[in-house]
mmJSON file of the N, C-alpha and C atoms, coordinates in Angstrom:
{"data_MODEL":{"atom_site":{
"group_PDB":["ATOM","ATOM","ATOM","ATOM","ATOM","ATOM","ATOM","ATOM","ATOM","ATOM","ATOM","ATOM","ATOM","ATOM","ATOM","ATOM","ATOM","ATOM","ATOM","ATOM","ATOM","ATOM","ATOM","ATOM","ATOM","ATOM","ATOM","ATOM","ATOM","ATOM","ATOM","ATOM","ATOM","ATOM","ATOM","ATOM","ATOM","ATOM","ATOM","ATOM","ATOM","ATOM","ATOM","ATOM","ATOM","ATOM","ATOM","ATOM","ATOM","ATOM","ATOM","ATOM","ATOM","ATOM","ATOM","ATOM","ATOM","ATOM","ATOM","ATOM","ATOM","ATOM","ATOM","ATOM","ATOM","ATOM","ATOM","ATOM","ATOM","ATOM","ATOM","ATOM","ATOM","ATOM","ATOM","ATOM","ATOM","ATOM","ATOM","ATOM","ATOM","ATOM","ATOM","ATOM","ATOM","ATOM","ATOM","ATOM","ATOM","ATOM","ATOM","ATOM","ATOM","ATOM","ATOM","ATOM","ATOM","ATOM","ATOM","ATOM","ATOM","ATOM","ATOM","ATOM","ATOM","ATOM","ATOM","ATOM","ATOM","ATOM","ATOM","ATOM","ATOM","ATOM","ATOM","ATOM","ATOM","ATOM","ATOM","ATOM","ATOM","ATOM","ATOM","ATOM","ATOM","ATOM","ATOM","ATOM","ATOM","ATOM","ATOM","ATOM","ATOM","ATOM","ATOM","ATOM","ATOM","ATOM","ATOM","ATOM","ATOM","ATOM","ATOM","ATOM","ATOM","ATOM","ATOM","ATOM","ATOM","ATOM","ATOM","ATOM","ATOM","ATOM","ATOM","ATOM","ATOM","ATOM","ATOM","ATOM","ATOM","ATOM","ATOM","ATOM","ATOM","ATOM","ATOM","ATOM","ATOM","ATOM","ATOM","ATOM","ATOM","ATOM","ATOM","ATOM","ATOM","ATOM","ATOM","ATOM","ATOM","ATOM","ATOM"],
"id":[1,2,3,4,5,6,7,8,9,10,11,12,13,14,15,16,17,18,19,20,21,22,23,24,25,26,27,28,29,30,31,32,33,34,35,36,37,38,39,40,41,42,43,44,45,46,47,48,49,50,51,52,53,54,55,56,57,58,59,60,61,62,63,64,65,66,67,68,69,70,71,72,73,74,75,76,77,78,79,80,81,82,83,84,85,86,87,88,89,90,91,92,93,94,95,96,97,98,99,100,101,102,103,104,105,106,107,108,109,110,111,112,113,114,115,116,117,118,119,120,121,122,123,124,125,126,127,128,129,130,131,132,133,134,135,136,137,138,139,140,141,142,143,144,145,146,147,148,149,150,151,152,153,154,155,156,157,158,159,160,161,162,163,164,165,166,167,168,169,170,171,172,173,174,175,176,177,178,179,180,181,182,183],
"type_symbol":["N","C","C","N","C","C","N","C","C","N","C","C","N","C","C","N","C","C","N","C","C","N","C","C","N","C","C","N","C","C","N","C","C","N","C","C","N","C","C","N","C","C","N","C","C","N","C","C","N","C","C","N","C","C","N","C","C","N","C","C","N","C","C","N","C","C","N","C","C","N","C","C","N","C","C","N","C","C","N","C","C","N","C","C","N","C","C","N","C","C","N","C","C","N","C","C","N","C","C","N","C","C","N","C","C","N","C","C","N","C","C","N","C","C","N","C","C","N","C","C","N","C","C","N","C","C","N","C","C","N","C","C","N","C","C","N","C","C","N","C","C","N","C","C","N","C","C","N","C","C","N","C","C","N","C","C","N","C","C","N","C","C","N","C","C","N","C","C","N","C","C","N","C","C","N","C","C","N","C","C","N","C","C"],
"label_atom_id":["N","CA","C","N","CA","C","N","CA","C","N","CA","C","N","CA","C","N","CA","C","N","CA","C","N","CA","C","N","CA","C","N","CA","C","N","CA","C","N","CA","C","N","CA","C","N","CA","C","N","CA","C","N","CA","C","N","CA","C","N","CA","C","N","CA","C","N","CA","C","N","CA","C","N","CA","C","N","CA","C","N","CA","C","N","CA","C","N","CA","C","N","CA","C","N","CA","C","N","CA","C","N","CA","C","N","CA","C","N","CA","C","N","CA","C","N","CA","C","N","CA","C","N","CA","C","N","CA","C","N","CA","C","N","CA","C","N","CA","C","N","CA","C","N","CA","C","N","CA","C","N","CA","C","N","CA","C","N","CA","C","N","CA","C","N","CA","C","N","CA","C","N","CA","C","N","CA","C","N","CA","C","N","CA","C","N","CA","C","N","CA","C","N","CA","C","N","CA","C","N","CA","C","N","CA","C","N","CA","C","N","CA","C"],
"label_alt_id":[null,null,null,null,null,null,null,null,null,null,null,null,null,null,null,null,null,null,null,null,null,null,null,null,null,null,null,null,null,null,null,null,null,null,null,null,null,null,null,null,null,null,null,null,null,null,null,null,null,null,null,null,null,null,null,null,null,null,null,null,null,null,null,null,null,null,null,null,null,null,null,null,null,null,null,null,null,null,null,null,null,null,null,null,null,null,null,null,null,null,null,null,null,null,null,null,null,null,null,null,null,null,null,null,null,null,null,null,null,null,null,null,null,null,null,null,null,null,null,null,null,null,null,null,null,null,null,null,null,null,null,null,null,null,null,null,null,null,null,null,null,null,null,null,null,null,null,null,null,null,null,null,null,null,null,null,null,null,null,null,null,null,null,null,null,null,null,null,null,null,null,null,null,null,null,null,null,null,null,null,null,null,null],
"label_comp_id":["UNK","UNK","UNK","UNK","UNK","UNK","UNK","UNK","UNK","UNK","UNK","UNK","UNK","UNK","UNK","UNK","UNK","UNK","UNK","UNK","UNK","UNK","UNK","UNK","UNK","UNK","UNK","UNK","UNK","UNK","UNK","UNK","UNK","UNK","UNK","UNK","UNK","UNK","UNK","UNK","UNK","UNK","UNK","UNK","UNK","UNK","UNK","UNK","UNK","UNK","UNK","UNK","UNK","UNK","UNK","UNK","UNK","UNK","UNK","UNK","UNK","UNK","UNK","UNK","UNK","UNK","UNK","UNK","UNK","UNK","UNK","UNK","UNK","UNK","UNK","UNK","UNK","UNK","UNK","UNK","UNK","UNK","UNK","UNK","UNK","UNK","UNK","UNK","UNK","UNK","UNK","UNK","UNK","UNK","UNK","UNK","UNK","UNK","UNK","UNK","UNK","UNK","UNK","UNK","UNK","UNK","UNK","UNK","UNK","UNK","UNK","UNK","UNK","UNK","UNK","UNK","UNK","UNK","UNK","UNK","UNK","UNK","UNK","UNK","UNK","UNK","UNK","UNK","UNK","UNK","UNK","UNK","UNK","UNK","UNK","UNK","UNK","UNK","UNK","UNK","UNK","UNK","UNK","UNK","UNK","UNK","UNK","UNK","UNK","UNK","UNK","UNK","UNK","UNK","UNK","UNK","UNK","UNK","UNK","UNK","UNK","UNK","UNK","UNK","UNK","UNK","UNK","UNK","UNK","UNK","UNK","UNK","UNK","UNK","UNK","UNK","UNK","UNK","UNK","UNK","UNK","UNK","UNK"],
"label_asym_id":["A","A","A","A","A","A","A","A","A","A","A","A","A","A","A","A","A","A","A","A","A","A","A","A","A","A","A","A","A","A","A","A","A","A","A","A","A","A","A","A","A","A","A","A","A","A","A","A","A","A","A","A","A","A","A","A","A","A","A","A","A","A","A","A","A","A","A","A","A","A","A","A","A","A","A","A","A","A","A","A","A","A","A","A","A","A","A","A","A","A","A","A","A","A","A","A","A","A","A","A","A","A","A","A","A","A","A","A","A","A","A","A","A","A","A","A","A","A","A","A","A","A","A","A","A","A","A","A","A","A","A","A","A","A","A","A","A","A","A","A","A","A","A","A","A","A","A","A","A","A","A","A","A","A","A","A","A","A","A","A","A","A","A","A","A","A","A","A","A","A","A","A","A","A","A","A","A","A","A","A","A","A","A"],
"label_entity_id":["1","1","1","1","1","1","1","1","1","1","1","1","1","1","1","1","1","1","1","1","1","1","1","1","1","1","1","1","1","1","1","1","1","1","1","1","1","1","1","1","1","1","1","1","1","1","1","1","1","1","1","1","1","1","1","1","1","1","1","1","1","1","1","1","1","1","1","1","1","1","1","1","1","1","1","1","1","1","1","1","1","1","1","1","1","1","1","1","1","1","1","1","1","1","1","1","1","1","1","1","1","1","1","1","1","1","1","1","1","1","1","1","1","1","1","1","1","1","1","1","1","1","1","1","1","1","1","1","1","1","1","1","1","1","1","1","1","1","1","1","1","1","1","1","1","1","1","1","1","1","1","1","1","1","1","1","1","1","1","1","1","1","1","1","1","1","1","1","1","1","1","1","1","1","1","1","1","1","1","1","1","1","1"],
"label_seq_id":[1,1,1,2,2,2,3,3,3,4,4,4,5,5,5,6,6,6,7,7,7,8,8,8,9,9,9,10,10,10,11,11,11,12,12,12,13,13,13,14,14,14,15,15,15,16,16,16,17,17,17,18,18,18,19,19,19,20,20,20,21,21,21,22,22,22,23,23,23,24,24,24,25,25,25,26,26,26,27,27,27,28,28,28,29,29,29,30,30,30,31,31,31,32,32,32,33,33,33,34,34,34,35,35,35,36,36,36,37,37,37,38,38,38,39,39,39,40,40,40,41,41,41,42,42,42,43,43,43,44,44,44,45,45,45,46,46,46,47,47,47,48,48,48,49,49,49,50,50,50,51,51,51,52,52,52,53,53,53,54,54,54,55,55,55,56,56,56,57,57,57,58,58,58,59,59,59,60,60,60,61,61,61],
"pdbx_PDB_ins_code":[null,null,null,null,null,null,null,null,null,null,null,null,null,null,null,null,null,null,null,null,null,null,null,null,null,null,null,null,null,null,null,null,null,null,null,null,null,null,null,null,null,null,null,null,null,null,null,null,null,null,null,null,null,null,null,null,null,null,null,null,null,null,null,null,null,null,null,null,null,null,null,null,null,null,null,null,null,null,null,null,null,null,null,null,null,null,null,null,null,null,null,null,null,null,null,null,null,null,null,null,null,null,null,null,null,null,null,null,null,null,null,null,null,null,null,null,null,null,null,null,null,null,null,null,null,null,null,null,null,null,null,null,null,null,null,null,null,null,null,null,null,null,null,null,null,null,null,null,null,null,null,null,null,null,null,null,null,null,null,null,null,null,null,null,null,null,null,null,null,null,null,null,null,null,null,null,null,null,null,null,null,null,null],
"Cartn_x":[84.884,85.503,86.51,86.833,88.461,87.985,86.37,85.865,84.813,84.546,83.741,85.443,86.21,87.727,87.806,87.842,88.364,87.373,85.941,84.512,85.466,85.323,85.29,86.371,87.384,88.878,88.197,87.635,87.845,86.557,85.545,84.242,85.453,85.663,86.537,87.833,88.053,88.824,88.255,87.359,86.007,85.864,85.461,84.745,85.333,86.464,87.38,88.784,88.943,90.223,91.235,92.13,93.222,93.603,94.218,94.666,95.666,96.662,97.63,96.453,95.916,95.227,94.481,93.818,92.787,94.054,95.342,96.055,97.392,96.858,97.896,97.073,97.942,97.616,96.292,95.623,94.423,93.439,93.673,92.463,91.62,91.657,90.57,89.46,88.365,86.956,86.674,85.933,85.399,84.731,84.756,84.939,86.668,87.55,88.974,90.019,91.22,92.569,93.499,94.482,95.571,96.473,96.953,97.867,99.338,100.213,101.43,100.977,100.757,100.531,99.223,97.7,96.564,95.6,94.192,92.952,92.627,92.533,92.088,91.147,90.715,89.308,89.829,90.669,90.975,93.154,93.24,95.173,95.871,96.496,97.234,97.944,98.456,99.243,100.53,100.569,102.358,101.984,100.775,100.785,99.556,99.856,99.064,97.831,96.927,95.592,95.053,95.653,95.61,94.721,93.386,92.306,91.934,92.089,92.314,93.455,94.209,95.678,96.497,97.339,97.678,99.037,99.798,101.497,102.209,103.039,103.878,105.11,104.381,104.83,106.086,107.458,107.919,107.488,107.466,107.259,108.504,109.337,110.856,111.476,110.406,110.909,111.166],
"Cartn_y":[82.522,82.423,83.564,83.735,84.792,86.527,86.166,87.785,87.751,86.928,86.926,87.384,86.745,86.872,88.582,89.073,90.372,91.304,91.133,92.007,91.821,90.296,91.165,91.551,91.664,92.497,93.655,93.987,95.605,96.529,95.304,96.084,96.034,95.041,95.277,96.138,97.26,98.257,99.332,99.275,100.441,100.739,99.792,100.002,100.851,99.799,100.431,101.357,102.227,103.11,102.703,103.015,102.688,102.6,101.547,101.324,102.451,102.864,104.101,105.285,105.718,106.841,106.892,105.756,105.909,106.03,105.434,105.616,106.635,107.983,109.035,110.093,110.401,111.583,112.175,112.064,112.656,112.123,111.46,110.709,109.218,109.313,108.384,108.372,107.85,107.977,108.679,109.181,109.595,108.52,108.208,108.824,108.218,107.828,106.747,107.651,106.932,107.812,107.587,108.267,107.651,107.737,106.675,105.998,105.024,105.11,104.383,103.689,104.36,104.179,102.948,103.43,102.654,103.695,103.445,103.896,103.241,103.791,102.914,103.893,103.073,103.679,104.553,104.15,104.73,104.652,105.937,106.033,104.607,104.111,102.715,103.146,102.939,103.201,103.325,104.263,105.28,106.478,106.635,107.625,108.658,110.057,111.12,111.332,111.322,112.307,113.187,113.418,114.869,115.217,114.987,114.54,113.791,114.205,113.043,112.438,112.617,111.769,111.668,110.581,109.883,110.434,110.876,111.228,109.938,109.502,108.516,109.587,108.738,109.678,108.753,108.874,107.917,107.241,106.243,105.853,105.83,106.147,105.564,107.143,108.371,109.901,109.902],
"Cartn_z":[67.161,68.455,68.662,67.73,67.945,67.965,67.25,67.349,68.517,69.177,70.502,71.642,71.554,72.185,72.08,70.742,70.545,71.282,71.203,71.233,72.965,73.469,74.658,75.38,75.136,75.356,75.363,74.006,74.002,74.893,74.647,76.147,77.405,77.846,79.035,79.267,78.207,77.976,78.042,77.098,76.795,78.738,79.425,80.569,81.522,81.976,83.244,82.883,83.516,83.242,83.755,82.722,83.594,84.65,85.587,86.534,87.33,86.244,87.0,86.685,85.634,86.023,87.4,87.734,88.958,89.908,90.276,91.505,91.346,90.559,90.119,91.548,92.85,93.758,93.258,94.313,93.84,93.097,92.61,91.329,91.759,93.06,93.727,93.821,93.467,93.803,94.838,95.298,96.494,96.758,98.72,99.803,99.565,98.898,98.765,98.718,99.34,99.533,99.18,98.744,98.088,98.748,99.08,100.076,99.651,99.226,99.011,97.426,96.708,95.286,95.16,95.966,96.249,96.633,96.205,96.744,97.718,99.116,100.168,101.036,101.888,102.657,103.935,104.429,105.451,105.804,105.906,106.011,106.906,106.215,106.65,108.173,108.72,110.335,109.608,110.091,109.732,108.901,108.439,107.385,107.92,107.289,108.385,106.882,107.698,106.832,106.564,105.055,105.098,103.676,104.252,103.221,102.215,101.057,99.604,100.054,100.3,100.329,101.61,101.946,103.229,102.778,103.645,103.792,104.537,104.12,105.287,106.208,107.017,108.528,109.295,109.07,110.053,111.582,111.899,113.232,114.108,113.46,114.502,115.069,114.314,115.099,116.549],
"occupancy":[1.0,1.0,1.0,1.0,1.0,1.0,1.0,1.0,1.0,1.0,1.0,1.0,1.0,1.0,1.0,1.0,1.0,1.0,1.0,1.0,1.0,1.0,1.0,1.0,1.0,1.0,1.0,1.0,1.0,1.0,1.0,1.0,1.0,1.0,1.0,1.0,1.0,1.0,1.0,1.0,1.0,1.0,1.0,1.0,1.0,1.0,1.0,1.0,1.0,1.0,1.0,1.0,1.0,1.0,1.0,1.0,1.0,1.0,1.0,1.0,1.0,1.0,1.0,1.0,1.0,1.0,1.0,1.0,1.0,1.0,1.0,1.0,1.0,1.0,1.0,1.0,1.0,1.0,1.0,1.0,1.0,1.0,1.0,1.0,1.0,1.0,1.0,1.0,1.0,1.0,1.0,1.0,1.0,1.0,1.0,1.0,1.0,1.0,1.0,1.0,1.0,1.0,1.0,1.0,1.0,1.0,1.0,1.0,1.0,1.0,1.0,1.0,1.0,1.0,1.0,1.0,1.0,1.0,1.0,1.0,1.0,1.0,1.0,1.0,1.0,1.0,1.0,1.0,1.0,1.0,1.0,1.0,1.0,1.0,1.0,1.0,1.0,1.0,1.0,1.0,1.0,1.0,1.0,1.0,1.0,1.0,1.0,1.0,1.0,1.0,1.0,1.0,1.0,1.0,1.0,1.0,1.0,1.0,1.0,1.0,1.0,1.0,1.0,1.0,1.0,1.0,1.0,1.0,1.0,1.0,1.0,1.0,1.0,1.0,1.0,1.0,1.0,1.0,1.0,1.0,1.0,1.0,1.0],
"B_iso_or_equiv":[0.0,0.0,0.0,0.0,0.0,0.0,0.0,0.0,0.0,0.0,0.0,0.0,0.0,0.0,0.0,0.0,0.0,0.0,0.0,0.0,0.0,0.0,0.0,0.0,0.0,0.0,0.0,0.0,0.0,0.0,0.0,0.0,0.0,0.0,0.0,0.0,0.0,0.0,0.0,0.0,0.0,0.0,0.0,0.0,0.0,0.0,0.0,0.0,0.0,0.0,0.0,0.0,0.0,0.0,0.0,0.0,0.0,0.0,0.0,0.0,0.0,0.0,0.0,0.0,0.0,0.0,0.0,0.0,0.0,0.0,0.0,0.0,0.0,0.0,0.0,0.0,0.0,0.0,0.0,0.0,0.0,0.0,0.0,0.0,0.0,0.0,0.0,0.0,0.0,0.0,0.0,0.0,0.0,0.0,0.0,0.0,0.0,0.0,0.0,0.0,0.0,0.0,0.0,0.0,0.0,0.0,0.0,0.0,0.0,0.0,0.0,0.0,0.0,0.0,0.0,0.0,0.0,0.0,0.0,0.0,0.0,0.0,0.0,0.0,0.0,0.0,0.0,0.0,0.0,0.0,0.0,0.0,0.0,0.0,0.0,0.0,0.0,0.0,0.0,0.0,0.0,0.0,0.0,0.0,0.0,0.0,0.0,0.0,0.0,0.0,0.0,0.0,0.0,0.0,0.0,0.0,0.0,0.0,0.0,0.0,0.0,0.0,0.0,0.0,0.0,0.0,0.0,0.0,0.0,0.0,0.0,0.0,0.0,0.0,0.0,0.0,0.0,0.0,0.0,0.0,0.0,0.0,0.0],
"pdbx_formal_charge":[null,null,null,null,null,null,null,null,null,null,null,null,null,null,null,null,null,null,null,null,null,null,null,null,null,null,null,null,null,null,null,null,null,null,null,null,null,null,null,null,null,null,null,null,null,null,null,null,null,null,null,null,null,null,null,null,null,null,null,null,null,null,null,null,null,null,null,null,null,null,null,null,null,null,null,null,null,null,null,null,null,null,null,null,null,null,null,null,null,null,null,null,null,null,null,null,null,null,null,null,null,null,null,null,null,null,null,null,null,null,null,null,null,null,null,null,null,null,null,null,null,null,null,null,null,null,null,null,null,null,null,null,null,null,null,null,null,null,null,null,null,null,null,null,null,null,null,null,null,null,null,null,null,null,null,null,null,null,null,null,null,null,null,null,null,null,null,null,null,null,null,null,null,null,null,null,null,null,null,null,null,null,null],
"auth_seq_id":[1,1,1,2,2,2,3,3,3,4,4,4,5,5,5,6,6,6,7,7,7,8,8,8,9,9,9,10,10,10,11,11,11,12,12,12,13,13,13,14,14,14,15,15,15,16,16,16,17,17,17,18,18,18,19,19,19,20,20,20,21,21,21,22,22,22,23,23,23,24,24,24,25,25,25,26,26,26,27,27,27,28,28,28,29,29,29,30,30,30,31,31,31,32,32,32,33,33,33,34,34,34,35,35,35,36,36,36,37,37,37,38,38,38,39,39,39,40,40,40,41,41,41,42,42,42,43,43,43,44,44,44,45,45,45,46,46,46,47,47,47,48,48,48,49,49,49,50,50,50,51,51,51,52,52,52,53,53,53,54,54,54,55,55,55,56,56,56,57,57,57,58,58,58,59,59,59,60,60,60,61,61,61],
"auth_comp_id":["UNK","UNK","UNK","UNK","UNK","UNK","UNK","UNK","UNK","UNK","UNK","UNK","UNK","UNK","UNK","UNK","UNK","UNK","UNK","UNK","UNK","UNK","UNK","UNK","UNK","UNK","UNK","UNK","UNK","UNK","UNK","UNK","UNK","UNK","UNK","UNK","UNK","UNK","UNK","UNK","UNK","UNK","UNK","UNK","UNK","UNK","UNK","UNK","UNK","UNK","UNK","UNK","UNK","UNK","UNK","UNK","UNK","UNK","UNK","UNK","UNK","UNK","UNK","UNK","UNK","UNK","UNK","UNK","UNK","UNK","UNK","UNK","UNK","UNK","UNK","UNK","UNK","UNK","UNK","UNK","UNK","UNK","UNK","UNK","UNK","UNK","UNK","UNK","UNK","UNK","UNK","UNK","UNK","UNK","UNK","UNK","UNK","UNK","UNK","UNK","UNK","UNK","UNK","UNK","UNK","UNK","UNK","UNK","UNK","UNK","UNK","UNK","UNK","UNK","UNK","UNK","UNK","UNK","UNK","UNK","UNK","UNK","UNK","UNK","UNK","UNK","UNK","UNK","UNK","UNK","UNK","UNK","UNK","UNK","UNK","UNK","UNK","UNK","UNK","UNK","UNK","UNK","UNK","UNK","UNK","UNK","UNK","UNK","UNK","UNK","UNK","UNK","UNK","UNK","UNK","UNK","UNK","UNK","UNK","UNK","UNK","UNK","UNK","UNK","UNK","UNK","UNK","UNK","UNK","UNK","UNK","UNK","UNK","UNK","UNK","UNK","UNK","UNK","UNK","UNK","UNK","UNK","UNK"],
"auth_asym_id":["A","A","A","A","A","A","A","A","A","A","A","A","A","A","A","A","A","A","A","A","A","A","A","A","A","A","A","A","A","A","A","A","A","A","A","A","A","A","A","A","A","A","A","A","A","A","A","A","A","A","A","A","A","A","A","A","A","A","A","A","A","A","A","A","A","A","A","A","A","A","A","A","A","A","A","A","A","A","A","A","A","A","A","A","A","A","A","A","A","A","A","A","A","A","A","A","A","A","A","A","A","A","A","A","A","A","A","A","A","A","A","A","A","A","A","A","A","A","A","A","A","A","A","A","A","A","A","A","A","A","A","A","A","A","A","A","A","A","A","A","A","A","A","A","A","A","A","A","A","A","A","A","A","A","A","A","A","A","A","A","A","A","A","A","A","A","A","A","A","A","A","A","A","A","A","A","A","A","A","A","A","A","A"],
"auth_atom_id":["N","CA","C","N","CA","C","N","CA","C","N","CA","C","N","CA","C","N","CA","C","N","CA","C","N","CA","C","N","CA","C","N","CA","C","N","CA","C","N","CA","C","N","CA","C","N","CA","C","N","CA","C","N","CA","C","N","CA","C","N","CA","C","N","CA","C","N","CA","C","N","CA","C","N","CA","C","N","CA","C","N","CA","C","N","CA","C","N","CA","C","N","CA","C","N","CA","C","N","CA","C","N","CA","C","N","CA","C","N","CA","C","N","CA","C","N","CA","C","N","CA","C","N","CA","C","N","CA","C","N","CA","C","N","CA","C","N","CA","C","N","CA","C","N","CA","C","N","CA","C","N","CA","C","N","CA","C","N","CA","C","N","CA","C","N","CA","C","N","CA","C","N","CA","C","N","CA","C","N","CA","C","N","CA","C","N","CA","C","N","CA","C","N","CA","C","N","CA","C","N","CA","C","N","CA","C","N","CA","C","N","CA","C"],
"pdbx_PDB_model_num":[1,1,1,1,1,1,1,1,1,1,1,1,1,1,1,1,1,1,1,1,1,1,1,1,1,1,1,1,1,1,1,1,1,1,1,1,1,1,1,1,1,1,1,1,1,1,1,1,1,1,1,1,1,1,1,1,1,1,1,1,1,1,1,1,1,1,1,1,1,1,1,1,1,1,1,1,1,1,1,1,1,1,1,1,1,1,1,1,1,1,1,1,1,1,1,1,1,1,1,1,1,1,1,1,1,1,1,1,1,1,1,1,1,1,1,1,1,1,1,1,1,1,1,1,1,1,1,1,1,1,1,1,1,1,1,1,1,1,1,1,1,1,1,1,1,1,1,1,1,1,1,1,1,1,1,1,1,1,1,1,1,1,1,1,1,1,1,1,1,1,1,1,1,1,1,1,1,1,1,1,1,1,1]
}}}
């Protein structure tokens, strides 16, 4: 039981990358943007698009 536990911790390590590596500027999958420390599909409202990556843009200028 405790080495079926361990096997699969470490496939499920082996697999996916780190979480901050994938949401470090720039390091989004394609077509995804990095937006307020997140990969997202399309720039949230307040923030300008400026290709791979979303800028926050004040609204109150």
């Amino acid at each position: 039981m405790i080495l079926t536990a361990a096997a699969t911790i470490l496939v499920a390590l082996v697999r996916s990358p780190p979480l901050r590596a994938q949401q470090e500027e720039g390091q989004c999958r394609p077509p995804l943007k990095f937006a307020a420390g997140a990969c997202v599909a399309q720039c949230p409202a307040g923030y300008e698009d400026r290709g791979r990556v979303c800028i926050f843009r004040s609204l109150s200028r």
